[in-house]
C-alpha positions in Angstrom: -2.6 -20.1 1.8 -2.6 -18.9 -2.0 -3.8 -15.8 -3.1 -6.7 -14.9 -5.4 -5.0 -12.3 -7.1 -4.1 -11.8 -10.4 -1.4 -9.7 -10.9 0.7 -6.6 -9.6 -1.4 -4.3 -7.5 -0.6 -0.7 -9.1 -1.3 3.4 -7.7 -3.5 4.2 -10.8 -2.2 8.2 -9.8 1.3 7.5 -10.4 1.1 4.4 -12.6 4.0 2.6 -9.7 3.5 -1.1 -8.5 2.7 -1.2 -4.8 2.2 -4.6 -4.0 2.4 -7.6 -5.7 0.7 -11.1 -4.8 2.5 -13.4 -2.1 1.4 -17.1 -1.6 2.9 -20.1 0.1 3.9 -23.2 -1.9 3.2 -26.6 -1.2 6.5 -26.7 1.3 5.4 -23.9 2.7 8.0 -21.4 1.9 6.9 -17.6 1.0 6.7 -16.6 -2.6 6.7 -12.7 -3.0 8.9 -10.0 -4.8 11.0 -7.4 -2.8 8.1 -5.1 -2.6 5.3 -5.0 -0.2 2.9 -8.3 -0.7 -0.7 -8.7 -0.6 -2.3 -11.8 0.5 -5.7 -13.0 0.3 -7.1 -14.3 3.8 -10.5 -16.3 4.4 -12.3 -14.5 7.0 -13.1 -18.7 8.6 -9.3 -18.8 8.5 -8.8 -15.5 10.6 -11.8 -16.5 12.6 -9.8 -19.6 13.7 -7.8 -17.8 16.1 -4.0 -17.3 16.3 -3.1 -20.9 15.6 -4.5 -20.8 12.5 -2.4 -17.6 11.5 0.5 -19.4 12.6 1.8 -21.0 9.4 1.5 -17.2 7.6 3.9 -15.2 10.6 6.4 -18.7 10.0 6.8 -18.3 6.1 7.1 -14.3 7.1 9.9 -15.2 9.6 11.7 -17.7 7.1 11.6 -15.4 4.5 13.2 -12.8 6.5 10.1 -9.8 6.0 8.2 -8.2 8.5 4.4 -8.2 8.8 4.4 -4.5 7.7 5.6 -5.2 4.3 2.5 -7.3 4.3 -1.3 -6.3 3.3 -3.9 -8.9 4.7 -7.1 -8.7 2.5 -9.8 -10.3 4.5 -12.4 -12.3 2.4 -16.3 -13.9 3.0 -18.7 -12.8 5.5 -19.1 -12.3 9.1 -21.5 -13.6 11.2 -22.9 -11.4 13.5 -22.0 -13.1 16.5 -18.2 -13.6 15.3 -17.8 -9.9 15.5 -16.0 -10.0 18.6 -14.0 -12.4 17.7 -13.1 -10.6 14.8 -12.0 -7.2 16.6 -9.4 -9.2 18.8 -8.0 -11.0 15.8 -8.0 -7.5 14.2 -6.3 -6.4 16.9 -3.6 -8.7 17.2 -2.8 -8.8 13.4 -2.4 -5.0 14.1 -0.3 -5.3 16.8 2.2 -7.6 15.0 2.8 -5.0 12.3 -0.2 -5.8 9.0 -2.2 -3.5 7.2 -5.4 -5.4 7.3 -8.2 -4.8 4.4 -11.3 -6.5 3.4 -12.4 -7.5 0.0 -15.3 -8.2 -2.2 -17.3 -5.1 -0.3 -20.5 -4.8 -2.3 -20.7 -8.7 -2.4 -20.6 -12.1 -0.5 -18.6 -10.3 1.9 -18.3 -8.4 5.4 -21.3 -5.8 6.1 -20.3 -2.6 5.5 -20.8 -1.2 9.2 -18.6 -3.7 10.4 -16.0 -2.7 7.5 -16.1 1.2 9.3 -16.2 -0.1 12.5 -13.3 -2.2 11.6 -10.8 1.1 10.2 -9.2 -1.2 7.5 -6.0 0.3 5.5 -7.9 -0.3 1.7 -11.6 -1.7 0.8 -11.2 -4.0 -2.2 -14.7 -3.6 -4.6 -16.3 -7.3 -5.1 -14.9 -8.1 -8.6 -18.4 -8.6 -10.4 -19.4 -4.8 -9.7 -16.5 -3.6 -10.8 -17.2 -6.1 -14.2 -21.2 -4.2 -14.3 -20.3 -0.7 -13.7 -19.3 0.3 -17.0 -23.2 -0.8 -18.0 -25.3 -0.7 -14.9 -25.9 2.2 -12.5 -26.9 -0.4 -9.8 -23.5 -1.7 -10.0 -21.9 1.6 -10.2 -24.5 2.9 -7.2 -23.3 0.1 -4.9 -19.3 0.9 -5.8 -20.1 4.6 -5.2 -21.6 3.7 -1.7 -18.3 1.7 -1.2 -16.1 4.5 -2.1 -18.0 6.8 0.2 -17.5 4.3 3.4 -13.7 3.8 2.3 -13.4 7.7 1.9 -14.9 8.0 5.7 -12.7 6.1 7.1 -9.8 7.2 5.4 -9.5 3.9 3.5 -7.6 3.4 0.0 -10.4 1.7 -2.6 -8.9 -1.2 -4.4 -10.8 -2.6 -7.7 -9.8 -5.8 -8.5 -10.1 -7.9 -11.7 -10.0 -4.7 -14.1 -9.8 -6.3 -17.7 -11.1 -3.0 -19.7 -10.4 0.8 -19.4 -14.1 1.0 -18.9 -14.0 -0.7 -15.9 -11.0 0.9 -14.6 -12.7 4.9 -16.1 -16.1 3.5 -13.9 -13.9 2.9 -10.8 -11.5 5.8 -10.8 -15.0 8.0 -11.6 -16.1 7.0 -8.1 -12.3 7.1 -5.9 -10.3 3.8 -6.5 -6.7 4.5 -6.2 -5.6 0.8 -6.4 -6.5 -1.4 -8.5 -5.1 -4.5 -10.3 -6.2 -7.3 -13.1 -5.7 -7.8 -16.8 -5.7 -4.8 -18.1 -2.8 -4.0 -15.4 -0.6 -6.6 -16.6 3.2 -5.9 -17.6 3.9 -5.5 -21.1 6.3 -7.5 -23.3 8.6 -5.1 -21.9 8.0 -5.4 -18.2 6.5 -2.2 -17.9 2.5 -1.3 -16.6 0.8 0.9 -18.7 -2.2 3.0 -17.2 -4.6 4.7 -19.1 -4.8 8.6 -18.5 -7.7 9.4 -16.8 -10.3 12.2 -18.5 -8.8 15.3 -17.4 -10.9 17.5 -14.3 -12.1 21.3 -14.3 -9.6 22.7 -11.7 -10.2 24.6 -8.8 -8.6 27.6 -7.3 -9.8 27.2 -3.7 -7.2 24.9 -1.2 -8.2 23.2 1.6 -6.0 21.1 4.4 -6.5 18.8 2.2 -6.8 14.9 3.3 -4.6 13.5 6.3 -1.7 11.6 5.5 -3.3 8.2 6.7 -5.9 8.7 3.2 -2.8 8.5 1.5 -0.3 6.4 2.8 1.7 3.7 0.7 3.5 0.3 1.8 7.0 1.2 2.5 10.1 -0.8 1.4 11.8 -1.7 4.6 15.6 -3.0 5.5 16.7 -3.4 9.0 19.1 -1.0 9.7 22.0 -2.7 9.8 21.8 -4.0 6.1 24.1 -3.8 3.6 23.8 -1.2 0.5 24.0 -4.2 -1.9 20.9 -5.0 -0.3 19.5 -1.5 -1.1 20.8 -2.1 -4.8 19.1 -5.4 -4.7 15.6 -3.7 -3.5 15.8 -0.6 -6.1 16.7 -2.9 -9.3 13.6 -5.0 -9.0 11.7 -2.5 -9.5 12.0 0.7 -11.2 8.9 2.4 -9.2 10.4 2.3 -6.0 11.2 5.7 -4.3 12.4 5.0 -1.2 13.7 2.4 1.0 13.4 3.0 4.8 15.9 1.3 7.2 14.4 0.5 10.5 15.5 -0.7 13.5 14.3 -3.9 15.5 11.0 -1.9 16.0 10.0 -1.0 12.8 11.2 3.0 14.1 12.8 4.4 11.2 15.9 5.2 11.3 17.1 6.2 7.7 15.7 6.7 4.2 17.1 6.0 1.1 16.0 8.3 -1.9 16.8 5.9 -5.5 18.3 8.7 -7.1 21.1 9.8 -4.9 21.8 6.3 -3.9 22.0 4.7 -6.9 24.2 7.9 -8.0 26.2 6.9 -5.2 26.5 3.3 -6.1 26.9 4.3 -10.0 30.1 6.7 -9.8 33.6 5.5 -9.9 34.3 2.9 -7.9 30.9 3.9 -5.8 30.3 -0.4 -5.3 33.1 -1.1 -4.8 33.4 1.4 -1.9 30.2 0.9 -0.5 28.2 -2.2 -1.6 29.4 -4.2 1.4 29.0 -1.5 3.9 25.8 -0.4 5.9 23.3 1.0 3.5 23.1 3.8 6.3 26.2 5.8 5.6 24.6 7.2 2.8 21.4 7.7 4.0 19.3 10.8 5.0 17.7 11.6 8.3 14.1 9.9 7.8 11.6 12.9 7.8 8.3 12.2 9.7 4.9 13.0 9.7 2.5 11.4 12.3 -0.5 9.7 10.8 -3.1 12.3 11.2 -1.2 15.1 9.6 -3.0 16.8 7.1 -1.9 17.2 3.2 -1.3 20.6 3.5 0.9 20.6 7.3 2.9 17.3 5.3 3.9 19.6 2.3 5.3 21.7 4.7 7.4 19.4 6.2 8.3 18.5 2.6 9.6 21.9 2.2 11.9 22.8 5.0 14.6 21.3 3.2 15.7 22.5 0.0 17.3 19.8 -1.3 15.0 16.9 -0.5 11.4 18.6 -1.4 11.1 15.8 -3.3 11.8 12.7 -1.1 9.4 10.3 0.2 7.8 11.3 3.6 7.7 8.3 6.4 4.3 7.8 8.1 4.3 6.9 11.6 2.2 5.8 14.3 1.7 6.7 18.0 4.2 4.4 19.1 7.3 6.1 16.0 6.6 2.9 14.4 6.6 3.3 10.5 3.4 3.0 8.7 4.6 3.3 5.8 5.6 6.8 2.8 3.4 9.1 1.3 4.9 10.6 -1.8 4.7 14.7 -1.8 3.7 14.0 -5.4 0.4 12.7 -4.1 0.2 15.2 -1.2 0.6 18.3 -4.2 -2.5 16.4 -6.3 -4.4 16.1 -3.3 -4.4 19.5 -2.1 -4.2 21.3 -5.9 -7.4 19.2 -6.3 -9.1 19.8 -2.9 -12.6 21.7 -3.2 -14.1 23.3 -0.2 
């Protein structure tokens, strides 16, 4: 199963990798980065039923990651009477632990009503409109009719295959918060550059803002029992990651690992040597959960009850304690400072 895209997927708020591409080589074995992994998956493949899914939970299992570190972008249409099947397979890809999105909305893809119906984690734009919008306002009508579905469902909106800032200025005009192609690339240096984005009239009036589901992020995960040179391993890949969240068998949280004071730990005198080949979990913090429908406003509260760790990732959880993934209270303060009535 190889992927179609291109390059790392990156929050265009905070200018942090997300996601990067996973595929399977010709043995078989999983090819993805430490971070979450997005993968691209034919809607006939899903269609097929479980056995054709088997090869992906495999090379998930051999490669020792979880489906929740895993974002399953669904691509190519849907008959009408293959919806049913579609909601069971849904439904069990759920149930194993993915965030399932669709892609190429706008295009050869799913109809939109069965995108809402569906509740996906992120809508991914069909690349072509995102390529018109910067000089056609039938392009930029459809991607604004996108962003409004992904918006009602409380959806991220991915544009894919950026390759100017005119593209990517057209698609943060109308909501994309992901997005990832060309113009995303790392530099000589490693490092993804994001244009600013034109700067917005402020507003004095706050509302609950969104709920924390509108703006959750993949979570880096370690079963709980790992080792902190397994933590060290997970924070020096890359430098955008916040948080690591050690979970138990399943997928509860059970600690959180801010980078700073870990790798403060780890850093001081003798701080490997002392604890690289212990459990990452004697130096980490009590994880602090939200449920998913929390709003903005309620989260930044929680945020706040501790002094000392305003700033630290907050874990998103389901109805079952499972983690979702982390919201960052940097998003929650943007959303809500930004919030009009």
């Amino acid at each position: 199963m190889s992927s179609l895209l291109t390059g790392p997927i990156v929050d265009l708020d905070t200018g942090a990798v997300i996601a990067y591409p996973a595929a399977l080589d010709a043995s078989g074995h999983l090819r993805a980065a430490p971070l979450p992994m997005m993968l691209d998956l034919p809607m006939r493949v899903a269609l097929a039923g479980a056995g054709a899914m088997a090869p992906l939970h495999d090379a998930l299992h051999r490669a020792g990651r979880h489906p929740r570190e895993a974002i399953l972008l669904l691509h190519g249409p849907c008959a009408e009477s293959d919806r049913p099947v579609l909601r069971v397979v849904l439904e069990a890809l759920r149930n194993h632990g993915y965030l399932v999105g669709f892609g190429g909305a706008g295009g050869q893809s799913a109809p939109l009503d069965l995108i809402a119906d569906a509740a996906p984690y992120l809508v991914g734009l069909a690349p072509d409109v995102v390529a018109r919008a910067p000089r056609d306002h039938r392009a930029t009508a459809v991607m604004r009719a996108v962003a409004s579905l992904a918006r009602g469902v409380g959806a991220h909106v991915l544009a894919p295959g950026v390759t100017t800032e005119a593209e990517l200025a057209a698609a943060r005009t109308q909501g994309a918060r992901l997005a990832h192609g060309p113009l995303l690339a790392p530099g000589p240096d490693g490092r993804i550059r994001v244009p600013l984005p034109p700067p917005v009239e402020s507003s004095a009036t706050v509302t609950l803002g969104p709920r924390v589901q509108e703006l959750l992020l993949p979570a880096v995960t370690l079963p709980v029992a790992a080792k902190a040179e397994d933590a060290v391993e997970a924070f020096g890949h890359e430098p955008t990651i916040t948080s690591v969240i050690l979970v138990d068998e399943y997928q509860r949280p059970e600690g959180s690992l801010d980078r700073s004071r870990f790798l403060l730990s780890i850093a001081s005198r003798y701080g490997h040597a002392l604890h690289g080949s212990k459990p990452a979990r004697r130096l980490a913090d009590t994880p602090r959960t939200v449920p998913k429908s929390t709003p903005a406003v309620a989260a930044m509260q929680v945020a706040g009850r501790d002094g000392l760790r305003v700033y630290d990732d907050l874990v998103v959880t389901d109805e079952l304690n499972r983690c979702l993934g982390i919201v960052r209270v940097s998003d929650l303060i943007r959303q809500v400072a930004t919030a009009h009535v």
